[in-house]
MINU-841175 format. One record per residue: residue number from 1; residue in one letter; x negated, y, z of N, C-alpha, C, CB in turn. Coordinates in steps of 0.1 Angstrom, whole numbers, plus 2048, in hexadecimal, padded with zeros to 3 digits. Glycine has a CB too. Layout:
BEGIN
MARLO  resi  resn  neast  nnorth  nup  caeast  canorth  caup  ceast  cnorth  cup  cbeast  cbnorth  cbup
MARLO   NUM     A      X       Y    Z       X        Y     Z      X       Y    Z       X        Y     Z
...
! end
This chain:
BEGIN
MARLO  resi  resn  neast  nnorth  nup  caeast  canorth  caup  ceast  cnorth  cup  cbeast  cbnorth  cbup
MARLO     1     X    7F8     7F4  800     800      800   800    7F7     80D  800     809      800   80C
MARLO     2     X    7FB     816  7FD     7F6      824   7FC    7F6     82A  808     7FC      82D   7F2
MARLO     3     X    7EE     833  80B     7EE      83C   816    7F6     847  815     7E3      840   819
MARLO     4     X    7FD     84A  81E     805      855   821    804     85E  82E     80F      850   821
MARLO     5     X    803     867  830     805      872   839    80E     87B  83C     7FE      877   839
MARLO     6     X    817     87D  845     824      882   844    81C     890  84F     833      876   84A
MARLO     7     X    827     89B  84B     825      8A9   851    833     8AA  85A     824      8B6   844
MARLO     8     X    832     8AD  865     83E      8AD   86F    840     8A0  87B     84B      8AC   864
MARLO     9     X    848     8A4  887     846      898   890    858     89D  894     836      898   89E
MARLO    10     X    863     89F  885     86D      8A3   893    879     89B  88D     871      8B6   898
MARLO    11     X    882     89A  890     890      895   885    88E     88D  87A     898      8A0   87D
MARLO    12     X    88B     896  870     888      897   861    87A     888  85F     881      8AB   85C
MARLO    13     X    875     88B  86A     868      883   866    86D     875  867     85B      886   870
MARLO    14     X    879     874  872     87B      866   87A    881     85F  86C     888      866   88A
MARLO    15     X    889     868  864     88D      864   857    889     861  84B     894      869   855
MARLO    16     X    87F     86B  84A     874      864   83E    86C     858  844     868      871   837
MARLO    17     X    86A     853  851     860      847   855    86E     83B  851     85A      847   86A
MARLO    18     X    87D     840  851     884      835   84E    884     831  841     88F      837   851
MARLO    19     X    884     83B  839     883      839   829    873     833  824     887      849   820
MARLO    20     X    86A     836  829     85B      835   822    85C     825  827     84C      841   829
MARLO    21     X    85E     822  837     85A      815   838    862     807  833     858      814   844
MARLO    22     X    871     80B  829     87D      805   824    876     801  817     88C      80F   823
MARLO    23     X    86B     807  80E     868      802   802    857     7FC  807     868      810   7F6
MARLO    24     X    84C     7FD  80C     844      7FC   815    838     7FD  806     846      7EF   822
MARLO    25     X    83D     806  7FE     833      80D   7F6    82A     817  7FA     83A      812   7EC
MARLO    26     X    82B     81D  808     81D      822   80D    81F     823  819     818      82F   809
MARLO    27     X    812     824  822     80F      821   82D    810     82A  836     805      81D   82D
MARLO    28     X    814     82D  841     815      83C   849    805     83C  852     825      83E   857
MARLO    29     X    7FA     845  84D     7F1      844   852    7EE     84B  85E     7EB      845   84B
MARLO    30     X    7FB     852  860     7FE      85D   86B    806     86D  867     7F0      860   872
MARLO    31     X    805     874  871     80A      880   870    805     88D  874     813      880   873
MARLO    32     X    807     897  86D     801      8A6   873    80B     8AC  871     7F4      8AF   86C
MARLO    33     X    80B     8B2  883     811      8B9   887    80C     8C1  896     81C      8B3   887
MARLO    34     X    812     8CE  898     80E      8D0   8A6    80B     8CC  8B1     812      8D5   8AA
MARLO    35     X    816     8C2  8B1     81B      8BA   8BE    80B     8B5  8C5     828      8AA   8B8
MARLO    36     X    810     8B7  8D1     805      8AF   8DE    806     8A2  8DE     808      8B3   8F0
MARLO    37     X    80D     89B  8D9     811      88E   8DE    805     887  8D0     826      88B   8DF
MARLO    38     X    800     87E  8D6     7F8      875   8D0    803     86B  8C2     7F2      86D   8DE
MARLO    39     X    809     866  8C8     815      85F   8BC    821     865  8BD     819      84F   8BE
MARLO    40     X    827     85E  8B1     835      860   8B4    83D     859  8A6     838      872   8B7
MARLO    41     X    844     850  8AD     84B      842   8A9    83E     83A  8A7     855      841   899
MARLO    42     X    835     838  8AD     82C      830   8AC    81F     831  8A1     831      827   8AC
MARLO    43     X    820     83C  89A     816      842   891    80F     84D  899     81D      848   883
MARLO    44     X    803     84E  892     7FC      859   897    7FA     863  896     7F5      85A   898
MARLO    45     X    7F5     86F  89E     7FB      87B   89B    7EC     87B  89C     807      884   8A2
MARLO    46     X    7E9     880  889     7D9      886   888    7D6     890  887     7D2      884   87F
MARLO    47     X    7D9     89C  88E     7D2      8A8   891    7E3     8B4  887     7BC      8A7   887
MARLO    48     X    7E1     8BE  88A     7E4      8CD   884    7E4     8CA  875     7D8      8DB   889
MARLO    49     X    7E0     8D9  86E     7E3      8D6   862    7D2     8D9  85F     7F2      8E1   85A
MARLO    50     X    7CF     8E0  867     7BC      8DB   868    7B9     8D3  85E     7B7      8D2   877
MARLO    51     X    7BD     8C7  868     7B7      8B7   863    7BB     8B9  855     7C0      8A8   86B
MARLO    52     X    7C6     8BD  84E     7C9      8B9   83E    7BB     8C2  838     7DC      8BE   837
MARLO    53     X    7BA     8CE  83C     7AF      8D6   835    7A0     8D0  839     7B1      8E6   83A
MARLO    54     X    79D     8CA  840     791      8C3   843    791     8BC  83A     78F      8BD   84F
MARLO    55     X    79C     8B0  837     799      8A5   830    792     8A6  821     7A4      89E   82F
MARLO    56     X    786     899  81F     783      89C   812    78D     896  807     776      897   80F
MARLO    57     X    78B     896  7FA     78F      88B   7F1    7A0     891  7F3     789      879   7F7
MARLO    58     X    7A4     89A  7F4     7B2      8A0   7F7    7BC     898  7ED     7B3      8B2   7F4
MARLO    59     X    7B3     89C  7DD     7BC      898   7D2    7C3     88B  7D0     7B4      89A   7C8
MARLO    60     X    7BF     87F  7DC     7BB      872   7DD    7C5     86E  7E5     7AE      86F   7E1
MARLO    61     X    7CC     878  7EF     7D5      877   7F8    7E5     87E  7FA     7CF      87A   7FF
MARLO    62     X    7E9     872  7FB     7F9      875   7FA    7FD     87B  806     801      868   7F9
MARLO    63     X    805     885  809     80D      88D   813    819     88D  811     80C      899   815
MARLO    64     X    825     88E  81A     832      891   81A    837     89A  823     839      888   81B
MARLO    65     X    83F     8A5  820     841      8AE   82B    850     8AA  82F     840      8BE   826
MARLO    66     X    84E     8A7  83D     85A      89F   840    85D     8A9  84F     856      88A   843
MARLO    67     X    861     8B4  84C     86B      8BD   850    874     8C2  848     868      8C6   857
MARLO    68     X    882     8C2  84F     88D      8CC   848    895     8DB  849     895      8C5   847
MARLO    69     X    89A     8DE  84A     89B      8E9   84B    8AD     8EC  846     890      8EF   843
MARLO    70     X    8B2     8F7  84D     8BC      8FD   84F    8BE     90C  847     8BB      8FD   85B
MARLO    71     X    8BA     914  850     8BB      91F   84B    8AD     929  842     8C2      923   857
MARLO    72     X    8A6     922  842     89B      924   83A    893     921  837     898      929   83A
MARLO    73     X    88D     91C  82B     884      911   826    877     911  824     888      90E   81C
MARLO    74     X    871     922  82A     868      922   82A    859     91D  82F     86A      928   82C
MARLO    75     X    85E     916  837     854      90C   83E    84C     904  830     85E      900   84A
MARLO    76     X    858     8FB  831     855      8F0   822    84D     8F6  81B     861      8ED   818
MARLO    77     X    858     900  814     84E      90B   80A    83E     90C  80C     853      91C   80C
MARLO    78     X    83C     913  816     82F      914   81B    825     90C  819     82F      915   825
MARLO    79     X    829     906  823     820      8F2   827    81B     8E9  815     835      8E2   831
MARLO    80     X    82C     8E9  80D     829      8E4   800    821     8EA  7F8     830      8E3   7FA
MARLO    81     X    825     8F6  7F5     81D      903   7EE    80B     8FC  7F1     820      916   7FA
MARLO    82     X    809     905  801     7FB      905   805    7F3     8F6  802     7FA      908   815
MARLO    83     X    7FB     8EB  805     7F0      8DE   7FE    7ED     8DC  7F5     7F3      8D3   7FD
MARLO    84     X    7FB     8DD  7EC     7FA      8D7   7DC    7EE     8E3  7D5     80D      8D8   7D2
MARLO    85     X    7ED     8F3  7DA     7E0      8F5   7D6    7D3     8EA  7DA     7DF      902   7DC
MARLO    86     X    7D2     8E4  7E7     7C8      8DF   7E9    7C8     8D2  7DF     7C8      8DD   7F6
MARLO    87     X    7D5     8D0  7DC     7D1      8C5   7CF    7D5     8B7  7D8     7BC      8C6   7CA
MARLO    88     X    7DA     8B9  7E6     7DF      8AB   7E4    7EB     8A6  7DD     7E2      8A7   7EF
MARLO    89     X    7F0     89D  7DB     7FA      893   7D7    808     895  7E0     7F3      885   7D9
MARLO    90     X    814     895  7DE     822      895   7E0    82B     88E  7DA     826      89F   7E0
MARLO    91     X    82A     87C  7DD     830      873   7D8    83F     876  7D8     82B      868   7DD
MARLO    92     X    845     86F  7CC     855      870   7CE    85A     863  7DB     85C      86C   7BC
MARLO    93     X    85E     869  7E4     864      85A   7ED    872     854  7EC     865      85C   7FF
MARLO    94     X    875     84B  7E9     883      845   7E7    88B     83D  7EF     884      83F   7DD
MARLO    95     X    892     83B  7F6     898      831   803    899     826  7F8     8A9      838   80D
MARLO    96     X    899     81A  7FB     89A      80E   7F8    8A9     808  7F4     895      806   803
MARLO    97     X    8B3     80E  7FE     8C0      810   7FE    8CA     818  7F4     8C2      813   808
MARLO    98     X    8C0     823  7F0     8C9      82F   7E8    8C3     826  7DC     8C4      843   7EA
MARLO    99     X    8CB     82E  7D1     8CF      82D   7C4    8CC     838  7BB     8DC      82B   7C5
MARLO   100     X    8C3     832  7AE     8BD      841   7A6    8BC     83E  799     8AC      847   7AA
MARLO   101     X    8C6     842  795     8C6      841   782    8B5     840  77F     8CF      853   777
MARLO   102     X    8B0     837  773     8A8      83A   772    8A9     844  763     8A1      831   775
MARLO   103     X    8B5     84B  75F     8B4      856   75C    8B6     862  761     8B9      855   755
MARLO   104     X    8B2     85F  76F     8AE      871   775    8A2     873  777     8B5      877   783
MARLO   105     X    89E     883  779     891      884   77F    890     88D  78A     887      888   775
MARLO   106     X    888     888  790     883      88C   7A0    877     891  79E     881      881   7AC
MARLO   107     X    874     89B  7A5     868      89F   7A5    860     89D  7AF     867      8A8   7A4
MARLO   108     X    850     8A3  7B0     848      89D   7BE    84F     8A5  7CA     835      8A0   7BE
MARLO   109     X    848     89B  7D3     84C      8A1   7E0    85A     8A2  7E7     848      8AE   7DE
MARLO   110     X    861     89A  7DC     86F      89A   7E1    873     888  7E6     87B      8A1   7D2
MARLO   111     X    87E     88C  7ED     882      87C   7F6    88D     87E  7F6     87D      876   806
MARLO   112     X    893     86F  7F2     89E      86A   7EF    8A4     861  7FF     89B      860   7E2
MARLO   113     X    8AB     863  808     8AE      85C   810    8B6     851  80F     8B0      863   817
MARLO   114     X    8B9     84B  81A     8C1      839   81A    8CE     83E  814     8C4      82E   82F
MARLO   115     X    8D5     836  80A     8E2      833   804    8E6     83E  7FE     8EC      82F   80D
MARLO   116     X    8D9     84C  7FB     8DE      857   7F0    8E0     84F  7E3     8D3      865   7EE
MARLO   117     X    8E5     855  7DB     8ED      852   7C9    8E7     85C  7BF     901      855   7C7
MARLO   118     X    8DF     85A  7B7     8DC      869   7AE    8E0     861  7A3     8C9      872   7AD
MARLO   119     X    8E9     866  79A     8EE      860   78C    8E7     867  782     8FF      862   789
MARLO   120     X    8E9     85E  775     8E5      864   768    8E1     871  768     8EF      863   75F
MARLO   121     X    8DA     874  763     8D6      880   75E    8D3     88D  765     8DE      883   756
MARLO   122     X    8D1     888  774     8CE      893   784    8C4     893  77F     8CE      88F   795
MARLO   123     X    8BF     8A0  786     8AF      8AD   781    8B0     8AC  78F     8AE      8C1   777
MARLO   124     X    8A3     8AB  799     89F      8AD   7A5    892     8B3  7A5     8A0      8A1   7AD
MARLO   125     X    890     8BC  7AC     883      8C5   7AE    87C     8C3  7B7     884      8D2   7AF
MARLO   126     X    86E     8CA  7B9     862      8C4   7C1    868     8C9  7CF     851      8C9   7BD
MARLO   127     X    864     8C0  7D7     868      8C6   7EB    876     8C5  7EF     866      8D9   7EE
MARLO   128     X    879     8BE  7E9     88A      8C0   7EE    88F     8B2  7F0     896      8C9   7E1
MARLO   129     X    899     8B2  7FE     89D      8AA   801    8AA     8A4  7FE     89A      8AC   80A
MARLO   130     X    8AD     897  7FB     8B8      893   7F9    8C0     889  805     8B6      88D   7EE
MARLO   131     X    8C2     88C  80D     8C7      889   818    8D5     87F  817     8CA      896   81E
MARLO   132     X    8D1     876  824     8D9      86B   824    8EA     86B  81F     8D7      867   832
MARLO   133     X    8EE     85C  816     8F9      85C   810    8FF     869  808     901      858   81A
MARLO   134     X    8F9     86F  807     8FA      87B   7F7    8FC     875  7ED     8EC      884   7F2
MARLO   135     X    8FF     87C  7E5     90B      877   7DC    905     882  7CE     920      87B   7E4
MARLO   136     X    8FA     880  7C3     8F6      88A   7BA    8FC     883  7AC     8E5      88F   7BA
MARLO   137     X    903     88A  7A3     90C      882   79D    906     888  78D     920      884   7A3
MARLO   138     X    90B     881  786     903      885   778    902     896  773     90A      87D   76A
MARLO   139     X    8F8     894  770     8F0      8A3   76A    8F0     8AB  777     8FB      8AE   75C
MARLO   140     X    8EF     8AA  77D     8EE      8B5   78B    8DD     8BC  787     8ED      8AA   7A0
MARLO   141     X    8DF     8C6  78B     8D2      8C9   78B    8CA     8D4  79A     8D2      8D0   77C
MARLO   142     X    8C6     8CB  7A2     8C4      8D3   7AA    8AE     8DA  7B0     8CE      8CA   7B4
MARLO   143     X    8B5     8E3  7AF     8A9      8E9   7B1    89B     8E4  7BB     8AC      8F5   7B4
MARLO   144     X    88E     8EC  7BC     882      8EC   7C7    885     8F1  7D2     876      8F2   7C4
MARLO   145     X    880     8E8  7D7     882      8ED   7E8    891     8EB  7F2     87F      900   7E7
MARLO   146     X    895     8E4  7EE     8A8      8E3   7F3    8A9     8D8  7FC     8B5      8DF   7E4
MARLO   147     X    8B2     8DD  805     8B7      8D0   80F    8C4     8CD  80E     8B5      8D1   81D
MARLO   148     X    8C8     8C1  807     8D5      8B7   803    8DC     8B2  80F     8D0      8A9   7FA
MARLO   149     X    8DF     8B6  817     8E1      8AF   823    8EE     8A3  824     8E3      8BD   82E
MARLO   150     X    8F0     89B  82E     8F2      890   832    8FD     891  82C     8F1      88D   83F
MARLO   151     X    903     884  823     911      886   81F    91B     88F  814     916      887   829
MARLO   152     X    90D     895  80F     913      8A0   803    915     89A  7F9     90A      8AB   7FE
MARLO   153     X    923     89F  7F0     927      89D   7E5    922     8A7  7DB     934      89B   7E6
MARLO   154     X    91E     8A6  7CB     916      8B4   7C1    919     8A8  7B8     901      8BC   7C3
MARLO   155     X    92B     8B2  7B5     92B      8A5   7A9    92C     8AE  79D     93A      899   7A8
MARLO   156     X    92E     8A6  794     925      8A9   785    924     8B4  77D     92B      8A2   77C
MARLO   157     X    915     8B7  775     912      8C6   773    910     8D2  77D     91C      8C9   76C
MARLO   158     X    911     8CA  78B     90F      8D6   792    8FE     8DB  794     916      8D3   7A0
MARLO   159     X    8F8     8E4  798     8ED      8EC   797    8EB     8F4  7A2     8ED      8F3   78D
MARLO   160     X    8E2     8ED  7A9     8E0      8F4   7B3    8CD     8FC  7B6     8E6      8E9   7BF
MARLO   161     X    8D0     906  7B5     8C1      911   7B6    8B8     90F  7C2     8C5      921   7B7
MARLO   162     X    8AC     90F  7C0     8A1      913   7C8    8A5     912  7D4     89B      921   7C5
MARLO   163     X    8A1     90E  7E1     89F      911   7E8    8AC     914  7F4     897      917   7E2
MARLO   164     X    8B3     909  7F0     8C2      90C   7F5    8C5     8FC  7FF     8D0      90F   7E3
MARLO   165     X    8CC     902  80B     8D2      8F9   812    8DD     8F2  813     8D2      8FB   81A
MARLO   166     X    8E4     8E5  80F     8F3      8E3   80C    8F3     8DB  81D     8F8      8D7   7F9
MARLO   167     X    902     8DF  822     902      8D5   830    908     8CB  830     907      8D9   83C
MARLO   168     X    90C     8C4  83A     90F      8B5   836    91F     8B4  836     908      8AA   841
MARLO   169     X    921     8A9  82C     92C      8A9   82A    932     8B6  821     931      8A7   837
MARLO   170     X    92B     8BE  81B     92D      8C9   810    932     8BE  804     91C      8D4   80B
MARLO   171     X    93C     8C4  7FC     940      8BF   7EE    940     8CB  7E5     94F      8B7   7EC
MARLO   172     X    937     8CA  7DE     937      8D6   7D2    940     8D2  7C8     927      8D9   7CA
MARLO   173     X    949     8D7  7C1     951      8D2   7B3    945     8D4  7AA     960      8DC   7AE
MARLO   174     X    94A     8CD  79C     947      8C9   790    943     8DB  78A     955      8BF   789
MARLO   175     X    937     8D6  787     934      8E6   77C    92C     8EF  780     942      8F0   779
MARLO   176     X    930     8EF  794     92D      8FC   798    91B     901  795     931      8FC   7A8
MARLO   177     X    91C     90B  796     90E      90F   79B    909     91B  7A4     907      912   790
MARLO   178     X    8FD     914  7AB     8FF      918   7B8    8ED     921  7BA     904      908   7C2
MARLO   179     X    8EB     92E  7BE     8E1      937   7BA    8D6     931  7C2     8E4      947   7BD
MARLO   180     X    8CC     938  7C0     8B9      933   7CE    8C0     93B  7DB     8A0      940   7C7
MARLO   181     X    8BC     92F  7E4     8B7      939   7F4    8C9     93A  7F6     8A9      950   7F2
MARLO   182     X    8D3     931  7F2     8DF      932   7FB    8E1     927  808     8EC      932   7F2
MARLO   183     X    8EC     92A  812     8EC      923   81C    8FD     91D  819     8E9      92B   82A
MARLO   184     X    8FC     914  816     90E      90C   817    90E     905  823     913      900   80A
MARLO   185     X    91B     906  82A     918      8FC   83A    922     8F1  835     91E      904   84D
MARLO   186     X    91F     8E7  843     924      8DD   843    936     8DA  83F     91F      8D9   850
MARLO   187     X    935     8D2  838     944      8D2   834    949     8D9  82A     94B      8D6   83D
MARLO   188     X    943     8E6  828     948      8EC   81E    94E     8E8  810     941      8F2   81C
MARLO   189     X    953     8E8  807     95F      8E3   7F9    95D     8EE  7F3     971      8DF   7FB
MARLO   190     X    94F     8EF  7EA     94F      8F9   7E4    950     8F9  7D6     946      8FD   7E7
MARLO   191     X    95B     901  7D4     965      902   7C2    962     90C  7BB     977      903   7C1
MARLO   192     X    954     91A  7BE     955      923   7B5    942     929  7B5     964      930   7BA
MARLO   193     X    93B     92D  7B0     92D      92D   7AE    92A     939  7B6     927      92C   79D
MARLO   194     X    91B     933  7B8     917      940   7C6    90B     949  7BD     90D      937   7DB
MARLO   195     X    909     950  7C2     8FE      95E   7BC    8F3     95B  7C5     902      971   7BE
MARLO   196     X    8E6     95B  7C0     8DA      958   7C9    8DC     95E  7D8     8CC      95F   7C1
MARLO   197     X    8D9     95B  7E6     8D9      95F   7EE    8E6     95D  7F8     8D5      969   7EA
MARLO   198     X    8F0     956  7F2     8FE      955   7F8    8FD     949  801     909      954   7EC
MARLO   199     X    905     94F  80D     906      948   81A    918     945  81F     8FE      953   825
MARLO   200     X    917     932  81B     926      931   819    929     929  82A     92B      926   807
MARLO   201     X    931     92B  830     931      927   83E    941     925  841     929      933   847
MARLO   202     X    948     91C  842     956      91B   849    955     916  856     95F      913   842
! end
């Protein structure tokens, strides 16, 4: 198996260790993060983000940024941005359980969690999460940097921009399109297209 190194020790992480170790196509060689604590779920916690800039042979090594985010995605942004200059690697991860046309495409750095669906002809971008039992239905096209969260429906032709958060249990209708950097909350049934920056909340 390949080596892997995951960035984060909180939620998000507990869920990408569920999906990476369901196909057991790479290895968790540990994690960087702040945290004091020496492990956590029984992997190691190898130093800050230090340690990734120390290492040699960068280009050689696989990372995953396995925090998520809410109301702003900057973090990700950052963290992804600043490596992939250094030239490491940001494998695509796929849960074992979920389901992936192999007429769509995903980009690096993005993860597919347990029992998501991406149909025919889905466009997925680098850094963005597809979160558990999501539902991406043909031609969707959703942008970099986005968090799909738990139980979302994005059925067909929908388009979702840069850098945008859908919550769980969100159903977008057919067609919509949806701008960079908006917030939709949980539950929402959204039937009409947002302008970059729009914050949809019931």
């Amino acid at each position: 198996m390949k080596q892997l190194i995951l960035l984060g020790s909180g939620g998000q992480t507990k869920s990408c260790i569920e999906v990476i170790n369901s196909r057991k196509l790479y290895n968790i060689l540990g994690l960087v993060s702040d945290s004091k604590k020496k492990f956590f779920l029984n992997n190691k916690i190898l130093g800050n983000d230090e340690y990734l800039k120390n290492l040699k042979n960068k280009n050689k090594i696989n990372l995953h940024i396995a925090i998520g985010f809410i109301s702003s995605p900057n973090l990700r942004i950052n963290l992804f941005d600043s490596f992939k200059k250094m030239k490491f690697k940001f494998p695509v991860l796929i849960a074992k359980s979920s389901i992936v046309s192999k007429n769509s495409k995903i980009l690096e750095g993005t993860i597919i969690h347990h029992k998501a669906f991406i149909n025919y002809g889905a466009k997925i971008g680098f850094n963005t999460i597809i979160n558990t039992s999501s539902i991406v239905e043909h031609d969707v096209n959703i942008g970099n940097n986005c968090h799909i969260s738990t139980g979302v429906i994005l059925n067909g032709n929908v388009i979702v921009g840069d850098n945008t958060f859908i919550g769980s249990g969100a159903n977008i209708k057919q067609g919509i399109k949806i701008g960079k950097n908006c917030i939709i909350g949980m539950g929402v049934n959204l039937k009409k297209d947002l302008k970059d920056n729009t914050k949809v909340i019931f």
